[in-house]
Backbone of each chain as ProteinMPNN parsed JSONL, in Angstrom:
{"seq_chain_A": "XXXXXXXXXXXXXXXXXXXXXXXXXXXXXXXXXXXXXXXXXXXXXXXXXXXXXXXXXXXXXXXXXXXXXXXXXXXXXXXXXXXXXXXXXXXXXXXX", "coords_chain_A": {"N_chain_A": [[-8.195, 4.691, -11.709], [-10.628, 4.804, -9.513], [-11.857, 3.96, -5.772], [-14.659, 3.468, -5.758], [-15.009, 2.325, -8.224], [-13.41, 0.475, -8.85], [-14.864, -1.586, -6.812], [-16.651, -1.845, -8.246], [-16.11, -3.218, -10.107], [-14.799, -5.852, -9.234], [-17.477, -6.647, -8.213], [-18.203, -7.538, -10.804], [-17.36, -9.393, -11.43], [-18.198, -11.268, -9.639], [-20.731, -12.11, -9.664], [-22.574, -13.467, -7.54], [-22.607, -11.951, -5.246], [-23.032, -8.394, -3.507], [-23.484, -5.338, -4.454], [-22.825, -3.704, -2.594], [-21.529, -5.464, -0.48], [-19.135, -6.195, -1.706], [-17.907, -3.76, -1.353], [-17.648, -3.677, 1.431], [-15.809, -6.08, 1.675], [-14.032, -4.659, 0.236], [-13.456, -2.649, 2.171], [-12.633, -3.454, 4.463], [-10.374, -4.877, 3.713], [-8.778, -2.791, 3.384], [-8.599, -1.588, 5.623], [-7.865, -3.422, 7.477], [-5.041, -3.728, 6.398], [-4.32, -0.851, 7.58], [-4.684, -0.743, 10.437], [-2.682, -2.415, 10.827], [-0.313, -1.435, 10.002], [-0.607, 1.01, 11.558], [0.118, -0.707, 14.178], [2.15, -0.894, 13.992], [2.945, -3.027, 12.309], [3.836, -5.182, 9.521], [3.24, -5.899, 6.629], [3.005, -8.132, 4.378], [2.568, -9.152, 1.06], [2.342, -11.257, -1.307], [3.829, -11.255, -4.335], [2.385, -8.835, -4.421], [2.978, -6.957, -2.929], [4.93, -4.904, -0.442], [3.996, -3.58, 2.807], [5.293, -1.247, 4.818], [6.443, 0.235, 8.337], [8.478, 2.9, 8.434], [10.544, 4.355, 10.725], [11.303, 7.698, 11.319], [13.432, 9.723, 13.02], [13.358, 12.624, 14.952], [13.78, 16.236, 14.16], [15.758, 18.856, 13.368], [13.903, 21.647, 11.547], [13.306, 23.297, 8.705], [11.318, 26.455, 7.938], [10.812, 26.687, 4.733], [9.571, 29.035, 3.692], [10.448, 31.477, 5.092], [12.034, 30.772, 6.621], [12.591, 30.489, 9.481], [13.71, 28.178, 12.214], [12.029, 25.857, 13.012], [11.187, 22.526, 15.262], [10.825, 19.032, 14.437], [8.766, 16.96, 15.2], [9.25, 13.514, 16.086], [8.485, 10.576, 13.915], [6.54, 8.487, 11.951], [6.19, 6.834, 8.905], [4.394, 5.563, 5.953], [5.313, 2.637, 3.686], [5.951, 1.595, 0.924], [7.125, -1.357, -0.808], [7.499, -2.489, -4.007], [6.219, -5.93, -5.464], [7.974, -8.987, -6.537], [6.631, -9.928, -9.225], [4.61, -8.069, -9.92], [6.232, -6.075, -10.135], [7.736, -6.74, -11.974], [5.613, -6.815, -14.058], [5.138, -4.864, -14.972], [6.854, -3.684, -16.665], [6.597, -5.545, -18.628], [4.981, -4.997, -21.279], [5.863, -3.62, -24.618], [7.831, -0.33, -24.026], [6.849, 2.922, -24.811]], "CA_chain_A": [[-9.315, 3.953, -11.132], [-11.167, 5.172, -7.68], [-11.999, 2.547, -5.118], [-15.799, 2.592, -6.439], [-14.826, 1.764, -9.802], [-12.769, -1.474, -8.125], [-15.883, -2.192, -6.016], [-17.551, -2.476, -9.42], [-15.472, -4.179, -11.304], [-14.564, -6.863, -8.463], [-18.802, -7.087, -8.526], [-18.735, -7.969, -12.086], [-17.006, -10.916, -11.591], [-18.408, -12.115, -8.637], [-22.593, -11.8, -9.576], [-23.549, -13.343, -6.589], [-22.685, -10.71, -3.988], [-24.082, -7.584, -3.663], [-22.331, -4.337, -4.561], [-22.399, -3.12, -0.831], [-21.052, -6.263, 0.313], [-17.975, -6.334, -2.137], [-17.402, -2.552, -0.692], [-17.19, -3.835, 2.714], [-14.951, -6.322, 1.819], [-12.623, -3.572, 0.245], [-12.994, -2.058, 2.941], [-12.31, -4.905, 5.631], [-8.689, -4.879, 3.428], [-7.761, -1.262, 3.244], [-8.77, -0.889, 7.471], [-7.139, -4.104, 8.062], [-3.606, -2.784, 6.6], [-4.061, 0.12, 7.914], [-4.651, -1.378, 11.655], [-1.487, -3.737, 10.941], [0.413, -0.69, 9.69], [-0.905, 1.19, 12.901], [0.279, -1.076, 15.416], [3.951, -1.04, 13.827], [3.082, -4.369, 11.685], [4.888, -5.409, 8.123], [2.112, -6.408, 5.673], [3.534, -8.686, 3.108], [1.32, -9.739, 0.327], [3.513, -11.976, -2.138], [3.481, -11.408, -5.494], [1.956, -7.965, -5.066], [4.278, -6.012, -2.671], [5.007, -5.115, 1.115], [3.58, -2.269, 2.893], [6.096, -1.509, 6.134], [6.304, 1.218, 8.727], [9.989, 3.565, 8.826], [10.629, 5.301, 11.678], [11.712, 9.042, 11.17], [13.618, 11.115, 14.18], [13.073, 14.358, 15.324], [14.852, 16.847, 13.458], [15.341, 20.487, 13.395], [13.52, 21.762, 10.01], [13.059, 25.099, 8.5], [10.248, 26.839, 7.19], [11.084, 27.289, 3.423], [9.325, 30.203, 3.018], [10.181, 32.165, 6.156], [13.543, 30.652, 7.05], [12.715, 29.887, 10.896], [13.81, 26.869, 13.002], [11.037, 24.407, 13.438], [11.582, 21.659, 15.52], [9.465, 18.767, 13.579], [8.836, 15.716, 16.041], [9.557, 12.067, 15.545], [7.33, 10.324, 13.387], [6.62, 7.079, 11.571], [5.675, 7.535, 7.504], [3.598, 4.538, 5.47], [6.256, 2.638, 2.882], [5.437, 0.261, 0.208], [7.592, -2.01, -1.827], [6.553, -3.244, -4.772], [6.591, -7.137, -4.995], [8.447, -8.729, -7.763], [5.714, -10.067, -9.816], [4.095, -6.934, -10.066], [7.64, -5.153, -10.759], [8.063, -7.455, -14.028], [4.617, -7.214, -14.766], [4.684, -3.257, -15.408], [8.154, -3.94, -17.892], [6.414, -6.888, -19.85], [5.007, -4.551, -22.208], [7.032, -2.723, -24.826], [7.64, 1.172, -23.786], [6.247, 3.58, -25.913]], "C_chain_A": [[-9.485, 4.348, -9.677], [-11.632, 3.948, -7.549], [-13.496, 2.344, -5.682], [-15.89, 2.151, -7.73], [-14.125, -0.097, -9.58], [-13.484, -2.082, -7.664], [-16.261, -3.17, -7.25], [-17.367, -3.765, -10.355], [-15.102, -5.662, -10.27], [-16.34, -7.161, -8.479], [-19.341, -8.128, -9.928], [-18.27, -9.214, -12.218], [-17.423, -11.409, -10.491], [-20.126, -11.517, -8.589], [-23.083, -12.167, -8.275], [-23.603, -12.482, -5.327], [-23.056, -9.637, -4.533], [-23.389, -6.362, -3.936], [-21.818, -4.031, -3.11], [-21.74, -4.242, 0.147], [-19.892, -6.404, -0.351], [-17.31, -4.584, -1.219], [-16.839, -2.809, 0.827], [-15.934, -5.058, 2.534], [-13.645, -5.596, 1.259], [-12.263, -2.823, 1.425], [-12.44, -2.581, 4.197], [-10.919, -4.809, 5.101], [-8.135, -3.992, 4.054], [-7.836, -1.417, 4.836], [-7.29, -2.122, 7.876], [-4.829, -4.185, 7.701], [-3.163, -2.118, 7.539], [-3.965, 0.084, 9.811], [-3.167, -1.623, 11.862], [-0.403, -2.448, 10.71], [0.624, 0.45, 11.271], [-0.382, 0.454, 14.045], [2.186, -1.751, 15.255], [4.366, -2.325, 13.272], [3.64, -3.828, 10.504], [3.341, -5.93, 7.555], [2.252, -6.856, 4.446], [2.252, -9.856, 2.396], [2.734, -10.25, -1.146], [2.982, -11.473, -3.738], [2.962, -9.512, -6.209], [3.1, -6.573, -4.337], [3.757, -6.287, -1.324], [4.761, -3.82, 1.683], [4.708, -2.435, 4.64], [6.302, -0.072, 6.568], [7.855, 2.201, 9.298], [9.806, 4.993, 10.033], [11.777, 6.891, 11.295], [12.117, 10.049, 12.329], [13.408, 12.094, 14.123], [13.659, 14.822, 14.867], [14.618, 18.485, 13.415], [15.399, 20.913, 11.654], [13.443, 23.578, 9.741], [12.377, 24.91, 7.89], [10.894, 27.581, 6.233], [10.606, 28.686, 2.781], [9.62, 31.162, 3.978], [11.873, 31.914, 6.382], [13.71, 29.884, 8.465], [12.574, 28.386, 10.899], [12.369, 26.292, 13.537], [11.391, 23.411, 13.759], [10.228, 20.111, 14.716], [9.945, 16.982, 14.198], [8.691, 14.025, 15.408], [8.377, 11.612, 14.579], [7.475, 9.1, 12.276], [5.822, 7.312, 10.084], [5.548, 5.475, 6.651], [5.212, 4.26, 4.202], [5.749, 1.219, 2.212], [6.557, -0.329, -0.975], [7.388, -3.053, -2.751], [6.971, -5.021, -4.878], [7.047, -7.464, -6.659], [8.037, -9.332, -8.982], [5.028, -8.879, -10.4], [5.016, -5.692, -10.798], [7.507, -5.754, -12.204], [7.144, -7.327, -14.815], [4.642, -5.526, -15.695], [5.692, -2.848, -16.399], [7.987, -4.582, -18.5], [6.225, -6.076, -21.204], [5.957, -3.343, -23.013], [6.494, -0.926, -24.411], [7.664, 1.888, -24.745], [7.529, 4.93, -25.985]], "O_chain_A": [[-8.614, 4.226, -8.815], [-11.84, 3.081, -8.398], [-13.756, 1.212, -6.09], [-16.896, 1.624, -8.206], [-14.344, -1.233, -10.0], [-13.278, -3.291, -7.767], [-16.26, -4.392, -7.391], [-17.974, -4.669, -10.928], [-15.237, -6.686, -10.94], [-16.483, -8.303, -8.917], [-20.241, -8.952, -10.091], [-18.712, -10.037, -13.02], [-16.726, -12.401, -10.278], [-20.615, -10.747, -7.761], [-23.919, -11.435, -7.745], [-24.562, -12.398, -4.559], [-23.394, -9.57, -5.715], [-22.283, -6.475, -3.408], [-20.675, -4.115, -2.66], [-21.465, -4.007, 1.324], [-19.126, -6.908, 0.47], [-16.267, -4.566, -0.565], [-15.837, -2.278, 1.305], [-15.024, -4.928, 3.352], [-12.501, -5.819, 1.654], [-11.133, -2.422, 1.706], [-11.724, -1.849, 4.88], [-10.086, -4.643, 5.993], [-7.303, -4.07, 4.957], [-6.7, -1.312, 5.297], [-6.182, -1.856, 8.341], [-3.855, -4.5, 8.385], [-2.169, -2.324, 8.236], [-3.209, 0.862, 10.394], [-2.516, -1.18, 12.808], [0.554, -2.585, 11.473], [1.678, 0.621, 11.883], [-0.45, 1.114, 15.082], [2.961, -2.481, 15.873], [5.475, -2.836, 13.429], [3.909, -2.649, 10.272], [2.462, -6.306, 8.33], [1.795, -6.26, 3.471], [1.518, -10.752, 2.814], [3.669, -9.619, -1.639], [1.804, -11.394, -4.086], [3.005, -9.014, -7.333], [3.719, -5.668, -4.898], [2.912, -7.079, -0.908], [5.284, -2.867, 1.105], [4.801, -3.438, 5.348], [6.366, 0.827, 5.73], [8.217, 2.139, 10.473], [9.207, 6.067, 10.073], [12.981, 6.794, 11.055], [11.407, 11.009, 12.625], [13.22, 12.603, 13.019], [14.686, 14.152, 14.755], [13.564, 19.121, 13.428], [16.279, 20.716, 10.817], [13.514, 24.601, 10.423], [12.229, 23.885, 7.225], [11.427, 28.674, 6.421], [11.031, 29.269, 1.783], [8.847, 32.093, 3.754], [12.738, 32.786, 6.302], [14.539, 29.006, 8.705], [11.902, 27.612, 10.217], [11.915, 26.545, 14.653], [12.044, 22.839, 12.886], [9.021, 20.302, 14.565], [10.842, 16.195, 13.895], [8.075, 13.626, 14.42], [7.365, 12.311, 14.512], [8.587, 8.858, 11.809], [4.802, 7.998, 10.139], [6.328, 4.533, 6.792], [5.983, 5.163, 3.877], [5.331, 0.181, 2.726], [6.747, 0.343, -1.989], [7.159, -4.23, -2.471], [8.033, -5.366, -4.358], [6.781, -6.791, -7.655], [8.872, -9.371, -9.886], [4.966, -8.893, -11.629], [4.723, -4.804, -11.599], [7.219, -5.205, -13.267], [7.284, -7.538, -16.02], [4.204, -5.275, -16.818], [5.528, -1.784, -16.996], [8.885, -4.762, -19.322], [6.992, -6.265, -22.148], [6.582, -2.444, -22.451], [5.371, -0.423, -24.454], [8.457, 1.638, -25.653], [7.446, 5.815, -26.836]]}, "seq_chain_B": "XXXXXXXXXXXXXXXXXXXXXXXXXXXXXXXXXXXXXXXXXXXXXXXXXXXXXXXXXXXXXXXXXXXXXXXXXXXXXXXXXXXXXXXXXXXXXXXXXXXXXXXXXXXXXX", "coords_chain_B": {"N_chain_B": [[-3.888, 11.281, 24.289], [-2.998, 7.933, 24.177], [-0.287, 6.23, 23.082], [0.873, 3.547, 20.987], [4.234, 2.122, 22.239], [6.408, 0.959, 19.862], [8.383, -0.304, 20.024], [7.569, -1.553, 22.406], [6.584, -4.131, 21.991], [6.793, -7.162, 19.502], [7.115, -6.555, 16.79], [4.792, -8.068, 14.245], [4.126, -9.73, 11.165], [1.601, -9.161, 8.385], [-0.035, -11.285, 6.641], [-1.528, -12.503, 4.082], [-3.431, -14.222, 4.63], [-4.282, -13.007, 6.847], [-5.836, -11.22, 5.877], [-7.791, -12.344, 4.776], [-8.933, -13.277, 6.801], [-9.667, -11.065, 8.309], [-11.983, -10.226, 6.264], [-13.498, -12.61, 6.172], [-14.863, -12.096, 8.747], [-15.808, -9.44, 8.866], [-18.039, -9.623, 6.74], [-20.116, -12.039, 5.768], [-19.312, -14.456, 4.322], [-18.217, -17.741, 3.365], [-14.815, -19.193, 4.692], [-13.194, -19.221, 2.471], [-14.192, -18.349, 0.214], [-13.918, -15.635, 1.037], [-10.938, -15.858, 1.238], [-10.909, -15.709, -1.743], [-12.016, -13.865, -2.58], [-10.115, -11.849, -1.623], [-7.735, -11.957, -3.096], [-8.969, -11.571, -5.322], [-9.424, -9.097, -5.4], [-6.466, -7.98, -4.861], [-5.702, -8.518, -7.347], [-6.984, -7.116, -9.371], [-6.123, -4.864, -8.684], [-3.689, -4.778, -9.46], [-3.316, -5.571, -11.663], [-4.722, -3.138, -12.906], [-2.946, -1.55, -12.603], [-0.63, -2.523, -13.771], [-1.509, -1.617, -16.504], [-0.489, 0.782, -16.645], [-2.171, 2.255, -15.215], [-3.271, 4.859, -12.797], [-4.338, 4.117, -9.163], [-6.508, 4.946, -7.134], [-7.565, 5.101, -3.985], [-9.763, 6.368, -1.808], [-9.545, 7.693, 1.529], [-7.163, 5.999, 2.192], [-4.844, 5.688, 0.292], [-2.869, 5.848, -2.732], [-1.852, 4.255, -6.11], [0.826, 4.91, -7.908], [1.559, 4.944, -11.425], [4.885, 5.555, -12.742], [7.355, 6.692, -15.235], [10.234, 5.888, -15.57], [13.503, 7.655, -17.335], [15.847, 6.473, -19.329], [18.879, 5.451, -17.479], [22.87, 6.425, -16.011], [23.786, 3.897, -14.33], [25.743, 1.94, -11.347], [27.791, -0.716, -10.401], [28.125, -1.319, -7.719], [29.561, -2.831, -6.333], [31.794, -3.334, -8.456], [32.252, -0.703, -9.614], [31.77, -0.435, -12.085], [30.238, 1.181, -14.836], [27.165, 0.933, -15.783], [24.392, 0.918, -18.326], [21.382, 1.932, -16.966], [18.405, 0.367, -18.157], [15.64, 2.502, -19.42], [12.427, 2.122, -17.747], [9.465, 1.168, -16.12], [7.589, 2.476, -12.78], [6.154, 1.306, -9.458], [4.816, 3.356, -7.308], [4.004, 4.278, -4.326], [1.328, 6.491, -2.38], [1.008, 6.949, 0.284], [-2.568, 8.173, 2.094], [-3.413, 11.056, 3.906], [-4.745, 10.577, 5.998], [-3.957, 7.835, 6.644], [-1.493, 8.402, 6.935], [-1.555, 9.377, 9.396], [-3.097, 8.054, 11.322], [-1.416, 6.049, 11.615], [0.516, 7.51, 12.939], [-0.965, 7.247, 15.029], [-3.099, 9.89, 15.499], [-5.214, 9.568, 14.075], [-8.757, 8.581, 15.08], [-9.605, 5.336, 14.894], [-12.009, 3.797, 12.203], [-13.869, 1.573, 12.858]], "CA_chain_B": [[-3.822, 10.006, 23.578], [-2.241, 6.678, 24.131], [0.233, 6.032, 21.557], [1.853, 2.483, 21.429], [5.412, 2.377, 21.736], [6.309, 0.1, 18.814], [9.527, -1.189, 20.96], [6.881, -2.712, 23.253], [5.746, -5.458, 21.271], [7.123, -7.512, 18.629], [6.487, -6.974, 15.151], [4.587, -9.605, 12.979], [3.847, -9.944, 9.625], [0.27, -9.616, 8.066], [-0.408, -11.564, 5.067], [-3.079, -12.814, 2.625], [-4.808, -14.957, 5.256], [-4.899, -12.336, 7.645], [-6.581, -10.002, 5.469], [-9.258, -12.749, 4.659], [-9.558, -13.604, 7.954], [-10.727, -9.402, 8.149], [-13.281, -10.204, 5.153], [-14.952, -13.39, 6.828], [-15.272, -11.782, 9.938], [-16.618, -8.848, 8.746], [-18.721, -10.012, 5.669], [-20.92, -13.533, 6.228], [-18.923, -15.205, 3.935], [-17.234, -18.324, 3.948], [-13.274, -18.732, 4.456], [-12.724, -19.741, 0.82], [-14.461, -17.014, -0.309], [-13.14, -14.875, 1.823], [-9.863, -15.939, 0.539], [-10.785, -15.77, -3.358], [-11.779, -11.95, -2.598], [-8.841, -11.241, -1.28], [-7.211, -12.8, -4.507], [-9.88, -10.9, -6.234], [-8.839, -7.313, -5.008], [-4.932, -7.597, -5.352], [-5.594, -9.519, -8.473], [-7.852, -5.975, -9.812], [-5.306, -3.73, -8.65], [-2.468, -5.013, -10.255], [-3.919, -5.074, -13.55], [-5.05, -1.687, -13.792], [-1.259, -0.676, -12.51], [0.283, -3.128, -15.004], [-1.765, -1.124, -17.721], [0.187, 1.919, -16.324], [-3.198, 3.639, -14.545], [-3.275, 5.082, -11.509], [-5.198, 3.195, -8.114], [-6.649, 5.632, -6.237], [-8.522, 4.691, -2.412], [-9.714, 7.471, -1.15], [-8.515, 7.462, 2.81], [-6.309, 4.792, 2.116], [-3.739, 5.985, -0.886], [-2.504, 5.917, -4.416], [-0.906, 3.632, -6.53], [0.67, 5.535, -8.821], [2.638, 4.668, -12.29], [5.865, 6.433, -12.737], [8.263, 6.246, -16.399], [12.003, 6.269, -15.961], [14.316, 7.23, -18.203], [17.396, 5.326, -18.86], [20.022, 6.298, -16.863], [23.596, 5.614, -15.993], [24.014, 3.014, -12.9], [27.093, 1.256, -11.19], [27.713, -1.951, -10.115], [28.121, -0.839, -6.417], [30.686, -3.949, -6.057], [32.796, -3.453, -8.819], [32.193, 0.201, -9.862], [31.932, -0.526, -13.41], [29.046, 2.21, -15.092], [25.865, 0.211, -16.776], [23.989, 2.059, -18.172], [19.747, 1.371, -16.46], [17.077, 1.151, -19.097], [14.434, 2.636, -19.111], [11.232, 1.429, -16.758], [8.028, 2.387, -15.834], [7.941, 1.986, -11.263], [4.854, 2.191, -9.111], [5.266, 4.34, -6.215], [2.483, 4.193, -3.316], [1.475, 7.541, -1.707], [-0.102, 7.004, 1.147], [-3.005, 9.22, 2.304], [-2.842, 11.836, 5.385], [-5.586, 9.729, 6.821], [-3.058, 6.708, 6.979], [-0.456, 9.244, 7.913], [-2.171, 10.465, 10.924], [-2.908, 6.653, 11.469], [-0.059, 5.707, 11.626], [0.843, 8.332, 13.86], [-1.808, 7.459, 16.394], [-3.454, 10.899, 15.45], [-6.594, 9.574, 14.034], [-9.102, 6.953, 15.182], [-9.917, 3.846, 14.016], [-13.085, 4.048, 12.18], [-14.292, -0.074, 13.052]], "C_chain_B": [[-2.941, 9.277, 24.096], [-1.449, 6.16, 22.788], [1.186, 4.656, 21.901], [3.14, 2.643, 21.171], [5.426, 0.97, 21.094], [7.502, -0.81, 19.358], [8.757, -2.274, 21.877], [6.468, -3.888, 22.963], [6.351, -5.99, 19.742], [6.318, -7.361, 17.304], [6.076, -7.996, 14.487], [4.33, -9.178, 11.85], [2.756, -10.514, 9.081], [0.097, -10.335, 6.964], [-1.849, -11.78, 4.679], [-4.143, -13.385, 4.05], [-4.756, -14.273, 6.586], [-5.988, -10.804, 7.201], [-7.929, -11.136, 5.041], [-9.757, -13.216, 5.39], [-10.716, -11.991, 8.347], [-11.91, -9.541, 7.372], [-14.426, -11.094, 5.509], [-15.052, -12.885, 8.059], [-16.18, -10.561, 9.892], [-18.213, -8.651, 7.686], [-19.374, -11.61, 5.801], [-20.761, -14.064, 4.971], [-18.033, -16.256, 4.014], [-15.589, -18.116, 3.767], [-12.955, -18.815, 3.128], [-13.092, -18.783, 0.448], [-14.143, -16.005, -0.344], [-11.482, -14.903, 1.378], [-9.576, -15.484, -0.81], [-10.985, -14.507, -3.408], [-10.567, -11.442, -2.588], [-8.041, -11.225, -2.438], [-7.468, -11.636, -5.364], [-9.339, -9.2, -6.163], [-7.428, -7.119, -5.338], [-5.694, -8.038, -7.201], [-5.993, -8.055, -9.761], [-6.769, -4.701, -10.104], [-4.051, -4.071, -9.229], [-2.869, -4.696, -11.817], [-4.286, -4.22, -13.852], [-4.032, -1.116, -13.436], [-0.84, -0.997, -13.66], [-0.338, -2.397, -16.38], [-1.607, 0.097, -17.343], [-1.493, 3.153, -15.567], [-3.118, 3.774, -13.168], [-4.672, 4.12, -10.378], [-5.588, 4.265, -7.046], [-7.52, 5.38, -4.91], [-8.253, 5.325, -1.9], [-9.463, 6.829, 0.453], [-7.189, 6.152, 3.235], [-4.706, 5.326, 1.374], [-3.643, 5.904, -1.95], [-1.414, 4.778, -4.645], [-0.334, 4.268, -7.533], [1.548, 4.989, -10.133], [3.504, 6.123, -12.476], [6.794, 5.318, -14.425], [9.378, 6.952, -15.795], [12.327, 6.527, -16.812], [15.503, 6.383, -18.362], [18.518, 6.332, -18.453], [21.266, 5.342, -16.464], [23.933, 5.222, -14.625], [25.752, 2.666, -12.629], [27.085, 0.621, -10.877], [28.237, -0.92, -9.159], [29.428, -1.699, -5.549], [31.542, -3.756, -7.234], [32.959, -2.073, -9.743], [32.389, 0.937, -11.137], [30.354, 0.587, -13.759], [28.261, 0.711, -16.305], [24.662, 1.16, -16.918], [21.657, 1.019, -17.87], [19.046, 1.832, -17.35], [15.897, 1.584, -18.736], [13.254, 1.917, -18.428], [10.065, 2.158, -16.308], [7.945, 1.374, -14.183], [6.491, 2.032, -10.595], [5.392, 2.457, -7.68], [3.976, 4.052, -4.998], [2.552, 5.459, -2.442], [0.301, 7.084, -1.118], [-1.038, 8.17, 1.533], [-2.853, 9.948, 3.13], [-3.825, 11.087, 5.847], [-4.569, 8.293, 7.441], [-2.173, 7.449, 7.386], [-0.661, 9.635, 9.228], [-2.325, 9.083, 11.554], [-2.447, 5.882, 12.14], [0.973, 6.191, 12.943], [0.052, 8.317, 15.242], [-2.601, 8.449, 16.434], [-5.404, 10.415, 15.157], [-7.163, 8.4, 14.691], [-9.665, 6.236, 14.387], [-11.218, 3.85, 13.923], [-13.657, 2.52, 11.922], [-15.587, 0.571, 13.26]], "O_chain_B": [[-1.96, 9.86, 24.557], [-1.956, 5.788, 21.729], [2.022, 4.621, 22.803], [3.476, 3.187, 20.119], [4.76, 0.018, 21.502], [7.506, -2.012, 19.092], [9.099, -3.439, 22.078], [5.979, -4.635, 23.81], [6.345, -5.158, 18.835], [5.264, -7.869, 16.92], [6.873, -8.854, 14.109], [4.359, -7.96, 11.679], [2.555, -11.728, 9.048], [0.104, -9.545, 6.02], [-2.929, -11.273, 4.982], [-5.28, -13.007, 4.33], [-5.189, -14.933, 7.531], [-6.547, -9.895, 7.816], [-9.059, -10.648, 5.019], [-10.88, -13.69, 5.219], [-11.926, -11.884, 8.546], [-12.916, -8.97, 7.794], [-15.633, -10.882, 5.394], [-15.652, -13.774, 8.662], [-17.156, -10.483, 10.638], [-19.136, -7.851, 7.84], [-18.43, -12.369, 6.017], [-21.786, -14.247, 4.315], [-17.001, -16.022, 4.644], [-15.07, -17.27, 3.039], [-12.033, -18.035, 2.892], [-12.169, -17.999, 0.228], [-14.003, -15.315, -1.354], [-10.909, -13.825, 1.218], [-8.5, -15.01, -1.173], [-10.288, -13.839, -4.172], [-10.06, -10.704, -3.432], [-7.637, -10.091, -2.695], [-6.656, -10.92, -5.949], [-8.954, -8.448, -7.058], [-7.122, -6.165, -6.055], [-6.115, -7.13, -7.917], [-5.396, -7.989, -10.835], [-6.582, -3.953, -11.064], [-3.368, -3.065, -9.419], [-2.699, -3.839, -12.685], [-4.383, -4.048, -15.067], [-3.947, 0.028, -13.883], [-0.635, -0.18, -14.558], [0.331, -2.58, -17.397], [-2.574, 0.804, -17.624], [-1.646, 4.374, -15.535], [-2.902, 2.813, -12.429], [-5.695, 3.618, -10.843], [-4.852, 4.363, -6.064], [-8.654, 5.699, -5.267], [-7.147, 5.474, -1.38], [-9.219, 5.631, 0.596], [-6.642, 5.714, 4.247], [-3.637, 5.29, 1.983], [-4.777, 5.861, -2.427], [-0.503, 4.416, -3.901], [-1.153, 4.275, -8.453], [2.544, 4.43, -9.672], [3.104, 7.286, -12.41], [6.864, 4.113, -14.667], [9.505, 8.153, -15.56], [11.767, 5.905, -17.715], [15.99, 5.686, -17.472], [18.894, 7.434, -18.851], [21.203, 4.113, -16.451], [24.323, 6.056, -13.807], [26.702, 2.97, -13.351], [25.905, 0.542, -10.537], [28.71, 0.149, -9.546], [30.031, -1.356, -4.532], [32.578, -4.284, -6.833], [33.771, -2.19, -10.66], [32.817, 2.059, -11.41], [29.491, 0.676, -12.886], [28.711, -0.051, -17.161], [24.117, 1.887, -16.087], [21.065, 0.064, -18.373], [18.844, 3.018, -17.608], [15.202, 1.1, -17.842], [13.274, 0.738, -18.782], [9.82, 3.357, -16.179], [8.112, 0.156, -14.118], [5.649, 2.753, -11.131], [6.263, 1.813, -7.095], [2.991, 3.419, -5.379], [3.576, 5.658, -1.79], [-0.834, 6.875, -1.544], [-0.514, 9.274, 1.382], [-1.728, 9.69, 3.556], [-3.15, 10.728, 6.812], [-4.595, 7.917, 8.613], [-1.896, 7.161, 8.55], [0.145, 10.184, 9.979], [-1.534, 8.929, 12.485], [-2.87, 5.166, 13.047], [1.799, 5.577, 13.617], [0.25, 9.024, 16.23], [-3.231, 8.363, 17.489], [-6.417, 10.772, 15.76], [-6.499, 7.389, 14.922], [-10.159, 6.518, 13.296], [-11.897, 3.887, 14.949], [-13.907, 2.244, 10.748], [-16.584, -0.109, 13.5]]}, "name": "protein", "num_of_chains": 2, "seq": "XXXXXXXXXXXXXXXXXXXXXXXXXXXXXXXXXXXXXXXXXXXXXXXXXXXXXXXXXXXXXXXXXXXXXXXXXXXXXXXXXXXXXXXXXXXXXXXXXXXXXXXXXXXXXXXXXXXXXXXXXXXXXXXXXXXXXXXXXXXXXXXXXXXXXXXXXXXXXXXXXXXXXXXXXXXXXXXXXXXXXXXXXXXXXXXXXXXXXXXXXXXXXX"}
């Protein structure tokens, strides 16, 4: 599912808004993570999971195809754990 | 660029009613509403994970489903082998737009 397929389908249950106004509120979510994630926030949503930001030191890397030392500067990488509602929900049904 | 140091300022913790505080502020709906969206959107995306499909938002990320097999674990405290059944996990790959983000690299498109 792409996000305009979610627009849609969050439309279909909610007739009285407008498609372009359910879009902005997807998009009012995703920014407002991504802000909170941006400014070195935790973003815990119960039930569905926790989005949180790990810090990564500097490290001396190599280029796999070449061999040379690359130094490859600090850096902070997006991390999501799933919540545990959502964990049980994706083991309810039997596995094929 | 100005990049915040993340030491400078205490961390908080966003939840539900700060993301529908984002929806009535940007959308001229009321708070309740604004709330039941919010509801409405996790509520969407779970259910098309829990039926093992992928969530894709473009500059945002992926939700993706992942199948385990069963494999053999340890109790970590008493180093007995159990063996882990099988599971299906979801993973979240964020995009390079949130990577860069994240990084202070891109700006904020408000």
């Amino acid at each position: 599912m792409i996000k305009s397929e979610l627009v849609q389908r969050i439309a279909e249950n909610n007739p009285h808004l407008y498609l372009r106004d359910v879009e902005n509120i997807v998009n009012a979510i995703l920014d407002e993570v991504t802000n909170a994630l941006a400014r070195g926030d935790r973003v815990e949503l119960r039930g569905f999971g926790a989005f949180a930001v790990k810090k990564r030191d500097a490290r001396q890397g190599r280029n796999p195809r070449t061999g040379a030392n690359v130094s490859v500067d600090e850096k902070a990488v997006p991390f999501f754990k799933t919540g545990k509602e959502l964990r049980e929900r994706l083991n309810e049904q039997q596995l094929g | 660029m100005t990049k915040s140091d993340p030491a400078a300022r205490v961390a908080r913790t966003v939840t539900r009613a700060d993301l529908s505080e984002a929806v009535y502020q940007r959308v001229g709906l009321s708070r309740a509403e604004s709330a039941h969206l919010v509801e409405s959107f996790l509520h969407e995306v779970s259910d098309t994970i829990a039926r093992g499909e992928t969530v894709k938002l473009s500059s945002f990320g992926s939700f993706v489903v992942r199948s385990k097999g069963e494999r053999i674990g340890r109790n970590p405290k008493t180093g007995v082998e159990v063996p882990i059944t099988p599971r299906r996990v979801m993973v979240f790959k964020p995009s390079n737009l949130l990577k860069a983000r994240i990084n202070g690299l891109a700006p904020a498109d408000d």
